[in-house]
DRENDO-1510 file (C-alpha; in Angstrom, 1 decimal, always signed):
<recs>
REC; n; res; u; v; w
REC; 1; UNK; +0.0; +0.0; +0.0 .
REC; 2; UNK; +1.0; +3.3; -0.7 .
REC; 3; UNK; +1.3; +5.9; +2.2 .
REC; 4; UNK; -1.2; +8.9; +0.9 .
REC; 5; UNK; -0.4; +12.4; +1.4 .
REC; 6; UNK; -3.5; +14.3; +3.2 .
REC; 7; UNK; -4.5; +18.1; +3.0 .
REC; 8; UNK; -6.9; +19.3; +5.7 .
REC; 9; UNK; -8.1; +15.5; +6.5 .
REC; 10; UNK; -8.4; +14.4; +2.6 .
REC; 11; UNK; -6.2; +12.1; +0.8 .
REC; 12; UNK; -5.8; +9.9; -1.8 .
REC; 13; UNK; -4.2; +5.8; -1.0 .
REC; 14; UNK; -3.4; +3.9; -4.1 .
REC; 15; UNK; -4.4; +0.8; -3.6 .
REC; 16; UNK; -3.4; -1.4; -6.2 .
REC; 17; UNK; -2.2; -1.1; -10.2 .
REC; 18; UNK; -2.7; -4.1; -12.7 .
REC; 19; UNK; -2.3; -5.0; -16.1 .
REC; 20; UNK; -5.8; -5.5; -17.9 .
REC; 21; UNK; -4.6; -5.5; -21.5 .
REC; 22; UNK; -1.5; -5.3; -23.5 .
REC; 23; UNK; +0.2; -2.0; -22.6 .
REC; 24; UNK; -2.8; -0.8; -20.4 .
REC; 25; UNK; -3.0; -1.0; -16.1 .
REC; 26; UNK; -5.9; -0.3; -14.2 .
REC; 27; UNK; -4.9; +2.3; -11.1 .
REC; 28; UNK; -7.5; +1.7; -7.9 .
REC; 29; UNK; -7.0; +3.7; -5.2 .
REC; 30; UNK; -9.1; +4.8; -1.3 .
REC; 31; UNK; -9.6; +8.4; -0.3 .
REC; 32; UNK; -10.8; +10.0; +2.9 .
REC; 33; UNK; -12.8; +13.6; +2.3 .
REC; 34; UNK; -14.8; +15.3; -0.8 .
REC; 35; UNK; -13.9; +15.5; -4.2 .
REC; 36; UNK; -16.3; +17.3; -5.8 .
REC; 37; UNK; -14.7; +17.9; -8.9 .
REC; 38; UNK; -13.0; +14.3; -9.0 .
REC; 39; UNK; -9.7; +13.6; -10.2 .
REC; 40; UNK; -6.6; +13.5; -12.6 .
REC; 41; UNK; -4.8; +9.6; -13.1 .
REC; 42; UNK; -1.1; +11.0; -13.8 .
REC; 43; UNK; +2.0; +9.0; -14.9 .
REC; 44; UNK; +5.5; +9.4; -16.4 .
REC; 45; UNK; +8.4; +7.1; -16.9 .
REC; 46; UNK; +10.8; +9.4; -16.2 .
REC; 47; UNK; +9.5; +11.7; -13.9 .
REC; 48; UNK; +9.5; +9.9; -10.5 .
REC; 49; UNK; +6.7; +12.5; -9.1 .
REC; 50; UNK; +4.4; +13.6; -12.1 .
REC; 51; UNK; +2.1; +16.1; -12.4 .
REC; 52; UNK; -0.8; +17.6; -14.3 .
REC; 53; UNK; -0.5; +19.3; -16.7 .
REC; 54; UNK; +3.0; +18.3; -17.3 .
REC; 55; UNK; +2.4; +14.3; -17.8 .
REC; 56; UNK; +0.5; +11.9; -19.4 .
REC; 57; UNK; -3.2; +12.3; -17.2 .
REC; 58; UNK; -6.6; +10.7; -17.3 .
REC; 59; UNK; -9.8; +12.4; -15.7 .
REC; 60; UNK; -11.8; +10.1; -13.2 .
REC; 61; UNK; -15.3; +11.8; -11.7 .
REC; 62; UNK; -16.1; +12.3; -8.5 .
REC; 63; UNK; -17.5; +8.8; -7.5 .
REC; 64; UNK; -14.5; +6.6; -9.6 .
REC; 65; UNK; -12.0; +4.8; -7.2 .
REC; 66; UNK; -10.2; +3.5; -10.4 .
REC; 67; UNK; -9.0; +4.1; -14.4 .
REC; 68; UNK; -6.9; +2.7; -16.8 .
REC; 69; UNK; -3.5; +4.3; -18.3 .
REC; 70; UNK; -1.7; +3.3; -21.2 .
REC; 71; UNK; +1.7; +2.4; -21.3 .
REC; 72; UNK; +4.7; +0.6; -23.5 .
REC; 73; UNK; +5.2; -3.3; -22.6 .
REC; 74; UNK; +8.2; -3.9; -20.6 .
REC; 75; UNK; +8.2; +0.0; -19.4 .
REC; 76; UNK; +8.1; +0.9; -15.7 .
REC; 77; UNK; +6.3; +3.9; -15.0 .
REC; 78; UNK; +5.4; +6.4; -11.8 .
REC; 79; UNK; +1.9; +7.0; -11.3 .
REC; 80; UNK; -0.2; +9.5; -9.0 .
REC; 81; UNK; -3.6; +10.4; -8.7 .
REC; 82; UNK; -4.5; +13.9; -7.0 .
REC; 83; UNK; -7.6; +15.5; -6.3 .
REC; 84; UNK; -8.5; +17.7; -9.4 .
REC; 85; UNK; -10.1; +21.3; -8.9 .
REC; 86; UNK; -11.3; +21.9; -12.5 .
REC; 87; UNK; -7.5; +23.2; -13.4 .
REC; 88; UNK; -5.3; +22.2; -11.6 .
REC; 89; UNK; -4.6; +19.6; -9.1 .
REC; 90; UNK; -4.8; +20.4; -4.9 .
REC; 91; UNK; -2.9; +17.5; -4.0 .
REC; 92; UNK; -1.3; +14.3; -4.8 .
REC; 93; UNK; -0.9; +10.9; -3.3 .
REC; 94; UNK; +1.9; +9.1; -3.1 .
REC; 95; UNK; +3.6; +7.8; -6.0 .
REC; 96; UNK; +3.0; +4.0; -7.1 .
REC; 97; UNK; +5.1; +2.2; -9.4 .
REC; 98; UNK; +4.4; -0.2; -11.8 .
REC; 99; UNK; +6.0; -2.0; -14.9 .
REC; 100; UNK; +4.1; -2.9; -17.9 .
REC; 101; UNK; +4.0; -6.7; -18.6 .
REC; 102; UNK; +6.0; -7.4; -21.9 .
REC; 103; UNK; +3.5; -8.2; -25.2 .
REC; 104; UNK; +2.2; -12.0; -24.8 .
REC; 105; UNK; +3.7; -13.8; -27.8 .
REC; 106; UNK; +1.0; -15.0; -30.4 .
REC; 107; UNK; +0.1; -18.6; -29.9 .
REC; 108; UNK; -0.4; -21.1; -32.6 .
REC; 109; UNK; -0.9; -24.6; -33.5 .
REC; 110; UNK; -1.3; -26.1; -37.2 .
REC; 111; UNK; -1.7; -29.8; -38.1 .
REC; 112; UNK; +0.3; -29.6; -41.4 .
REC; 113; UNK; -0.6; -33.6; -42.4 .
REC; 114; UNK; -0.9; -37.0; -40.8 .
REC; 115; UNK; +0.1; -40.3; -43.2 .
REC; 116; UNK; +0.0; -43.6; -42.8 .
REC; 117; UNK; +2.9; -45.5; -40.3 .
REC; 118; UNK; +1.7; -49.2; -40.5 .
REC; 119; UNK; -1.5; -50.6; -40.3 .
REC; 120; UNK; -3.4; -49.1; -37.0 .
REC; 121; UNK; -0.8; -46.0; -36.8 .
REC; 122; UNK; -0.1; -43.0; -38.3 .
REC; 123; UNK; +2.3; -40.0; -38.0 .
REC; 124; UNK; +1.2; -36.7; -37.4 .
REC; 125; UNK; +2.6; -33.6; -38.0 .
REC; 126; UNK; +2.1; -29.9; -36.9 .
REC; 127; UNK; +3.2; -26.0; -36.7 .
REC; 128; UNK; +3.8; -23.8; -33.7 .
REC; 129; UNK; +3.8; -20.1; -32.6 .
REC; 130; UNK; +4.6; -19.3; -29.3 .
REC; 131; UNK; +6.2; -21.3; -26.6 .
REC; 132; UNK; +5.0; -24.1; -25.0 .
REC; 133; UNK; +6.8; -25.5; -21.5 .
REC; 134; UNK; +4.3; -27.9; -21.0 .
REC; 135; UNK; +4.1; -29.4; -23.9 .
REC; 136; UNK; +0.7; -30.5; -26.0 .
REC; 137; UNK; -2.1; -32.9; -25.7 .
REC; 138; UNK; -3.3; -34.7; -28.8 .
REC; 139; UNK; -7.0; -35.5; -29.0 .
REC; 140; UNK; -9.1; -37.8; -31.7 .
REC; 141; UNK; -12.7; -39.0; -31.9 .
REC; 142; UNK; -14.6; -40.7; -34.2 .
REC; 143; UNK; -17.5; -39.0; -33.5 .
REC; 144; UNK; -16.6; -35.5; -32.4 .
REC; 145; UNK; -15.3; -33.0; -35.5 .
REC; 146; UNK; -13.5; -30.7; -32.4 .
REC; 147; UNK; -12.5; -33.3; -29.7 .
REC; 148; UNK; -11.4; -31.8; -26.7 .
REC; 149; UNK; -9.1; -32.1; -23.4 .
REC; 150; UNK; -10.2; -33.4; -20.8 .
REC; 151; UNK; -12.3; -35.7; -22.8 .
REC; 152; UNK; -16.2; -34.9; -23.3 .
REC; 153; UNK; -17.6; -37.8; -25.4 .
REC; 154; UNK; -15.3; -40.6; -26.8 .
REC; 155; UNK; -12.0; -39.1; -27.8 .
REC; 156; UNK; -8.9; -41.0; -27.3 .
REC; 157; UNK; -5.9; -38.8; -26.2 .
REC; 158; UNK; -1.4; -39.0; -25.7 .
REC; 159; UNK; +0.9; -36.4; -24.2 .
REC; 160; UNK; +3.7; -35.2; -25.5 .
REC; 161; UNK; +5.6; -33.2; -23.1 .
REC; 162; UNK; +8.6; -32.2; -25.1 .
REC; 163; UNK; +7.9; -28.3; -26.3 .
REC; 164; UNK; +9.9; -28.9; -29.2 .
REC; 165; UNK; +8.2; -31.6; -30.7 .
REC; 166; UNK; +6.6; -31.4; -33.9 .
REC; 167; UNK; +5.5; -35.0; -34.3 .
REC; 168; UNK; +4.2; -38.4; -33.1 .
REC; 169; UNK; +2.8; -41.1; -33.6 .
REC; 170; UNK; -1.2; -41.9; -33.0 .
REC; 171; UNK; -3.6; -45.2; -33.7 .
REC; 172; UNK; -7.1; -45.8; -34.8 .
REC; 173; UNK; -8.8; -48.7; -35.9 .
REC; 174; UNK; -8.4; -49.5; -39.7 .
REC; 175; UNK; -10.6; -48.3; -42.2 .
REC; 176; UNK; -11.8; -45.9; -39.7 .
REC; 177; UNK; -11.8; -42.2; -39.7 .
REC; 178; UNK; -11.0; -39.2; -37.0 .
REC; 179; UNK; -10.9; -36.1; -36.4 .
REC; 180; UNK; -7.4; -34.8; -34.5 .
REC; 181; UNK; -6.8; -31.3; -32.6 .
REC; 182; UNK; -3.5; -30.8; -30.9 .
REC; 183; UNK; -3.7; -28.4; -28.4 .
REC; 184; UNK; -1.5; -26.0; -25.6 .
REC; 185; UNK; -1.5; -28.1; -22.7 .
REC; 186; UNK; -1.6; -25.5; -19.3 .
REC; 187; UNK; -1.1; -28.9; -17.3 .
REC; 188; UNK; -4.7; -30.2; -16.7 .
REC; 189; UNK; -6.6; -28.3; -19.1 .
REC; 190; UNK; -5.7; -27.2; -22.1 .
REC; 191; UNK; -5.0; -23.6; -23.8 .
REC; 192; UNK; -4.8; -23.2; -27.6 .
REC; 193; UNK; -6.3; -25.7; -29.9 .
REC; 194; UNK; -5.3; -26.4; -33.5 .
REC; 195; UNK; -7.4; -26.5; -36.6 .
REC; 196; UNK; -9.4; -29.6; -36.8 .
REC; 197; UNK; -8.0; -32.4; -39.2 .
REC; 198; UNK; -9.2; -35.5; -40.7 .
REC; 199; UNK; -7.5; -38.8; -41.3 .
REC; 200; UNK; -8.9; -42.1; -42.2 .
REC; 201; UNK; -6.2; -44.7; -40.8 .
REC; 202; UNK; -5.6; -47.5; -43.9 .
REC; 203; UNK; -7.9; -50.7; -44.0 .
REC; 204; UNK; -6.0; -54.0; -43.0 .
REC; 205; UNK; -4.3; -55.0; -45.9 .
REC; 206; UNK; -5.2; -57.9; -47.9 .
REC; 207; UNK; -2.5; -61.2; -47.7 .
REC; 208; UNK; -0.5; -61.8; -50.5 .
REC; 209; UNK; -1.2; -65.3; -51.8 .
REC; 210; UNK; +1.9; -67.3; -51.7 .
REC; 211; UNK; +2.8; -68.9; -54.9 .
REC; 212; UNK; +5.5; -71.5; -53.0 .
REC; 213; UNK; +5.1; -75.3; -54.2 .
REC; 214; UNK; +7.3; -78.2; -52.6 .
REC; 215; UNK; +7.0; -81.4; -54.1 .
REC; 216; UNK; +8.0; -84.7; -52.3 .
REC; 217; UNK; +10.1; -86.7; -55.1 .
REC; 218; UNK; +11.3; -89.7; -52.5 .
REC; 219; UNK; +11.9; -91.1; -49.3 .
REC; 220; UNK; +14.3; -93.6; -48.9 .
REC; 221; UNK; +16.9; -95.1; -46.4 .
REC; 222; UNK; +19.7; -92.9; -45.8 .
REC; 223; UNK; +21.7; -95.6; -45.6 .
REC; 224; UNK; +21.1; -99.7; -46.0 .
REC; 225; UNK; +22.7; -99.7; -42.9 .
REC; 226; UNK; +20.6; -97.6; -40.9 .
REC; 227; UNK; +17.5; -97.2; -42.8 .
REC; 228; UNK; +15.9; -96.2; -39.0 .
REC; 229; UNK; +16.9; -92.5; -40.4 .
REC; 230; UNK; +14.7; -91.7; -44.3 .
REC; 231; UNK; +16.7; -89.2; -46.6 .
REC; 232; UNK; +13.8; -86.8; -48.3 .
REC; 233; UNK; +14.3; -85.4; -52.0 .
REC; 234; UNK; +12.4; -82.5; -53.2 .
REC; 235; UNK; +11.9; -80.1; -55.5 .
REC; 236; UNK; +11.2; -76.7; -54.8 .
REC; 237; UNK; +9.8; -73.1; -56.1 .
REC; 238; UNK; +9.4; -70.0; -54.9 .
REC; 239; UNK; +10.9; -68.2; -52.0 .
REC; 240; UNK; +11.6; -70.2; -48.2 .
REC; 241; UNK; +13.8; -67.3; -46.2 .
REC; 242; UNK; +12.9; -69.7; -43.3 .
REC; 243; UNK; +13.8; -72.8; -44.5 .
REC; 244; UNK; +11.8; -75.8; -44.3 .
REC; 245; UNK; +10.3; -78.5; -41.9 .
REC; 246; UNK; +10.5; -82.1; -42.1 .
REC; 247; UNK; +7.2; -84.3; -40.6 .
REC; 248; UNK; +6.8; -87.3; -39.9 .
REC; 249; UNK; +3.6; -89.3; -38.1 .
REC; 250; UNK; +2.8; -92.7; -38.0 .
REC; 251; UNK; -1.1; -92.1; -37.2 .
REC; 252; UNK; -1.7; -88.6; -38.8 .
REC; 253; UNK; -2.2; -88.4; -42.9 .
REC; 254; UNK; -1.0; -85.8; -43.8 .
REC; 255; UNK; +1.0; -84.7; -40.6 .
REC; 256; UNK; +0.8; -80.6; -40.1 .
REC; 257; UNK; +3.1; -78.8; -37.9 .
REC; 258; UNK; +3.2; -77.9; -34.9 .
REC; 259; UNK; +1.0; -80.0; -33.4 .
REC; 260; UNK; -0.5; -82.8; -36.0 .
REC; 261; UNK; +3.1; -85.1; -36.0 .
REC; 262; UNK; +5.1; -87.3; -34.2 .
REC; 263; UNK; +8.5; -85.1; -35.2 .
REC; 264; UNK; +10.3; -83.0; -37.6 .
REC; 265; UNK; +13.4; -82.1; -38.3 .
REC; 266; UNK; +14.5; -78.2; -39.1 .
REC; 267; UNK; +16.2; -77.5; -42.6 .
REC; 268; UNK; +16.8; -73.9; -42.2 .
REC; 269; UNK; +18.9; -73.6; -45.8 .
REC; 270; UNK; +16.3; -71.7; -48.4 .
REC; 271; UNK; +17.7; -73.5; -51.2 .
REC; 272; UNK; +17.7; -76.9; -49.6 .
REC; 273; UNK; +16.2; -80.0; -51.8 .
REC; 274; UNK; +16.9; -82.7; -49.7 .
REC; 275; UNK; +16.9; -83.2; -46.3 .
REC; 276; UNK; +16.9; -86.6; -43.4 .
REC; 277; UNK; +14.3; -87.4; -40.5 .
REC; 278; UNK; +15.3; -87.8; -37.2 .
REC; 279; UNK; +15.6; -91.5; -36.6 .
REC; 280; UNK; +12.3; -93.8; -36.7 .
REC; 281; UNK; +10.9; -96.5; -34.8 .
REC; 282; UNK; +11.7; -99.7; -36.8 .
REC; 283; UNK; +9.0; -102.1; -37.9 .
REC; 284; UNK; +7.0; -98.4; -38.3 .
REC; 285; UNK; +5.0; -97.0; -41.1 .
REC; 286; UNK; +5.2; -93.0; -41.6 .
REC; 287; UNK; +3.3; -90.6; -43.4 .
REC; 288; UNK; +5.9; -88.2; -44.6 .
REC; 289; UNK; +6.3; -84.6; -46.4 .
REC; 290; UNK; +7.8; -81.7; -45.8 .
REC; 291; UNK; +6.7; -77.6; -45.9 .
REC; 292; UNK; +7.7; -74.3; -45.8 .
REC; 293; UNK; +8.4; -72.9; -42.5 .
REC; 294; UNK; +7.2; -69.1; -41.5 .
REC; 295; UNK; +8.1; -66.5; -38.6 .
REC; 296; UNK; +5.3; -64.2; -38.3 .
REC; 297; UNK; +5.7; -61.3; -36.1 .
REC; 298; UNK; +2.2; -60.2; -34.2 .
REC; 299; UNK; +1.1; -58.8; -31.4 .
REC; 300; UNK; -2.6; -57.1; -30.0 .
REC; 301; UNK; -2.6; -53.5; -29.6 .
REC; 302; UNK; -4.5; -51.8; -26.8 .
REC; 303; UNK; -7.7; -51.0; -29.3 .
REC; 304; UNK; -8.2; -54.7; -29.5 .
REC; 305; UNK; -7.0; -56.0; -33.1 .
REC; 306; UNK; -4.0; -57.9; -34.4 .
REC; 307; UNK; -1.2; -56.4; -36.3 .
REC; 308; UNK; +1.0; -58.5; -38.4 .
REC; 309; UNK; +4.6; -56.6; -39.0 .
REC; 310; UNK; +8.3; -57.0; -38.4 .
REC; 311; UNK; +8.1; -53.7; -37.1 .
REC; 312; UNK; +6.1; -54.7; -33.8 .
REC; 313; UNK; +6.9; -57.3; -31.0 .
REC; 314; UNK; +6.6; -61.3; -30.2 .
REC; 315; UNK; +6.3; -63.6; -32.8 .
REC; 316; UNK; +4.6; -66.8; -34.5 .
REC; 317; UNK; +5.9; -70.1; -36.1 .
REC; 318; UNK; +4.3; -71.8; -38.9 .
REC; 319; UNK; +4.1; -73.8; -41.9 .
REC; 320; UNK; +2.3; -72.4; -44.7 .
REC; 321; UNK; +3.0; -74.2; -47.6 .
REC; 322; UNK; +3.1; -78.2; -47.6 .
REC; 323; UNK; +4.1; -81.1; -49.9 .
REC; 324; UNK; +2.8; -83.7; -51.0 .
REC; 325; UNK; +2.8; -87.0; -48.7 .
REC; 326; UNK; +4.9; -90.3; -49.1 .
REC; 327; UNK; +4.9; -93.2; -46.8 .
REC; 328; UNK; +7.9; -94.7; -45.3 .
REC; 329; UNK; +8.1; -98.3; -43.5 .
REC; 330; UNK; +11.2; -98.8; -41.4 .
REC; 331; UNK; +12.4; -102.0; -42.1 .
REC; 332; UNK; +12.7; -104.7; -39.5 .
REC; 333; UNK; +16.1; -106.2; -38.8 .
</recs>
C-alpha cells in the first residue's frame, strides 16, 4: 500500500495497479474527504513524481475509485492520482510504481498432415507459434469433429511433453476415420487448440497369396545300414527365407506342424532340396512330407485388433506351404 499524502483530512491511497490488457493497467486507489470535482490519473516514466499538466493524465469523476492508463510493454512507470479542482490539481498521493508486462507472444498450432505409419498408426505432423513449457495434448474422436481435453464424449488422447516436438505417432482402428486437434497443454486443461483435421487410418491389408510349391520326389533309407533314419528329395519353387520343416507321423495323414506329428526335423537352408528325419521307430509305417516354414511377427494393440509386422513385438511359427505326402516303412532287422 502506498502511504497517501493528506491536506486538511483528505487524501488519496493507491491501492493497487494491474495490467488489464497489452500495454494498459488499471490504477484503484481509497480516499478520505470530498472530491467534488474528481480527479486527474497522472503518470510518467521518467518523472519519479508527475504532475498535471506536465504528464500523461486521465480524468476520473467524482464517485470513480479507479481508471486505466496506457503504457509501452516492458516500461516501468510512476503513477499519482491527486484531487483535481477543475484546473489544476490540490494534492497528490503518493507515487506507485508499476511495470508494464512485456506483449504475450501469439500462440499457434497447425496440423500440417498426418500419413499412414503401418496398419493401425499414423504420424502426425504440426506448426507452432509461441512457446510451450508444457508441452501438448493430442486429441481424436470418431465422432466428435472438435475433440477436446479433458475428454467430453469418446475421444482418445497422448501427451507429448517435449515443447519442441513437432510430431508423433497416434492409432485408430483401420478403415476408420477421426478427427485430430492438438492443443497447448496448461497442465490439466488445455490452452490453444489447432485446426481440426481429418484422417482415415488405412484398411488392413489384404495377404499376398503365396505362390511356393514343394514337391516330395522320394523317401528312402539314408543308408542300408541304418534305414531307421529316411533321406527326403524334393523339389522346390518360390521363396523359403525360413527354411523348411520335415514331418513325420505314424497315425496322422497328412501330418501338419506344430502340433498334428510325431517329429520334424529343421532345414533352415532356403535352397535346400533334400533333407533326413530324425531317426524312426523300426517295424513303423510313416506318413511323410515336408513344408515351408514361416516366422510371423504379431502382437494385440491396446484398441483390440491384431497387427501383423516386423516392425512390432513377439512372434509366431508356422508352416504355410506343404508337400505332397509319401509313406515310409522302417524295415525290421
Amino acid at each position: 500500500m502506498i502511504s497517501p499524502t493528506a491536506t486538511t483530512g483528505a487524501s488519496i491511497t493507491i491501492k493497487k495497479v494491474e495490467a488489464v490488457g497489452t500495454g494498459e493497467a488499471k490504477v484503484t486507489w481509497s480516499v478520505i474527504g470530498s472530491f467534488s470535482k474528481g480527479f486527474k490519473v497522472v503518470w510518467s516514466d521518467s518523472t519519479t513524481t508527475p504532475k498535471y499538466p506536465d504528464n500523461s493524465a486521465v480524468y476520473a469523476g467524482l464517485d470513480a475509485r479507479s481508471a486505466t492508463i496506457t503504457g509501452t510493454p516492458g516500461t516501468k512507470y510512476y503513477i499519482r492520482v491527486c484531487k483535481y479542482n477543475g484546473s489544476g490539481c490540490d494534492f497528490y498521493s503518493s507515487k506507485a510504481t508499476f511495470t508494464f508486462p512485456e506483449a504475450a507472444e501469439p500462440v499457434s498450432i497447425e496440423i500440417t498432415g498426418i500419413s499412414d505409419k503401418v496398419t493401425g498408426y499414423a504420424y502426425i505432423n504440426w506448426s507452432v507459434t509461441g512457446s510451450f513449457p508444457s508441452g501438448f495434448k493430442i486429441a481424436w474422436s470418431a465422432t466428435n469433429p472438435n475433440p477436446v481435453y479433458p475428454p467430453t464424449t469418446d475421444e482418445l488422447w497422448t501427451y507429448i511433453s517435449d515443447p519442441n516436438a513437432r510430431s508423433a505417432v497416434v492409432e485408430g482402428t483401420p478403415d476408420s476415420t477421426y478427427y485430430f486437434r492438438i492443443c497447448q497443454y496448461l497442465g490439466g486443461s488445455c490452452g490453444v487448440y489447432s485446426n481440426s483435421y481429418t484422417f482415415t487410418f488405412e484398411a488392413v491389408p489384404e495377404p499376398t497369396a503365396d505362390t511356393s510349391t514343394i514337391y516330395l520326389l522320394s523317401v528312402e533309407a539314408l543308408t542300408p545300414e541304418d534305414p531307421t533314419i529316411a533321406h527326403l528329395v524334393w523339389e522346390a519353387t518360390g521363396s523359403f527365407p525360413n527354411g523348411f520343416k520335415i514331418l513325420w507321423s505314424s497315425t496322422i495323414n497328412p501330418p501338419t506342424y506344430p502340433d498334428g506329428m510325431d517329429g520334424y526335423n529343421y532345414i533352415s537352408d532356403p535352397s535346400a532340396t533334400m533333407g533326413d528325419t530324425l531317426p524312426l521307430n523300426t517295424g513303423t509305417t510313416y506318413y511323410v512330407r515336408v513344408c515351408k516354414y514361416d516366422v510371423v511377427t504379431a502382437r494385440l494393440n491396446n484398441l483390440g485388433f491384431l497387427l501383423f509386422s516386423t516392425l512390432n513385438t513377439g512372434s509366431i511359427t508356422t508352416c504355410t506351404i506343404y508337400s505332397n505326402v509319401l509313406e515310409y516303412t522302417v524295415p525290421t532287422p
